[in-house]
N, C-alpha and C positions, 0 to 999 in steps of 0.2 A: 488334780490327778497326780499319784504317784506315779513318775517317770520310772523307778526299779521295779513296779511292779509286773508282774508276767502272768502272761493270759493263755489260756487255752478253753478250747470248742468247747461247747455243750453237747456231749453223745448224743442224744436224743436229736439233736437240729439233721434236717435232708439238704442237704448241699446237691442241687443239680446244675452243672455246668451248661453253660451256651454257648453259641457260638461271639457274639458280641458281651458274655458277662456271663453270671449264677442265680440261681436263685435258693434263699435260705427259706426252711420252710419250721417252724417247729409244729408238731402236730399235740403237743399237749397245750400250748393257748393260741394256734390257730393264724399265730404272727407268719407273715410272709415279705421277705425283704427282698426285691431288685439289687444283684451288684454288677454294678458295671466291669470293665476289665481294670483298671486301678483296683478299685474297690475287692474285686475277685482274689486279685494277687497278693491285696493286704493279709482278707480272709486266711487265703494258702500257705501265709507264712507264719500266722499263730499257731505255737502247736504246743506254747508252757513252758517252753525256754528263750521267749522274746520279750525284752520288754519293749516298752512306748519309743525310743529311740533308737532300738537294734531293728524292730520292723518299719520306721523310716527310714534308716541307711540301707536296708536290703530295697527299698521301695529307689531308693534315690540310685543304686546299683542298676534296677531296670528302665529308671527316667530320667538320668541323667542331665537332662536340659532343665530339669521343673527345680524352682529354688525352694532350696533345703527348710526354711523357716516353716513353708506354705505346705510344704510335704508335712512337718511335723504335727501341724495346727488340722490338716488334713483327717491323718492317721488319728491324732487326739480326739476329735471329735465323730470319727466314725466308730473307734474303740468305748466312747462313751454309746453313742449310740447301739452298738452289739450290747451292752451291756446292760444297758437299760431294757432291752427286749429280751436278755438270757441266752441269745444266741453264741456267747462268750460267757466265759467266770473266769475272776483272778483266781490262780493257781490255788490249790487249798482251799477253796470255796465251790459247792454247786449248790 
């Protein structure tokens, strides 16, 4: 994975908040993803100006205690995961 790369939403994806997490829904292929509150806050800070390492220092800003390596390994593979479902595209792509 490119660590410079920068991600942002897929328009189309329904982001509904909970109370304990979100749920992503895309309604053109019917995927539906569970985010927990990590998970949620990773989501809320893609917006196309983050890359893979600025949104685990903002993650590691709100969880202080969690070590930095396991956040970034975290965030990498839930970023792979949004992207394999399109619930995310690297910048310049949808």
């Amino acid at each position: 994975m490119n660590a410079a790369q920068r991600y942002i939403k897929n328009n189309n994806i329904v982001f509904r908040e909970e109370d304990d997490g979100a749920f992503l829904f895309d309604p053109d292929s019917g995927n539906l993803k569970y985010l927990n509150n990590s998970a949620k806050e990773t989501f809320l800070i893609i917006d196309g100006q983050n890359d893979l390492n600025q949104i685990a220092n903002r993650l590691l800003e709100l969880y202080p205690d969690e070590d930095a390596e396991q956040v970034r390994n975290d965030v990498e593979s839930f970023l792979l995961e949004l992207l394999s479902n399109s619930f995310v595209f690297h910048t310049g792509s949808n």
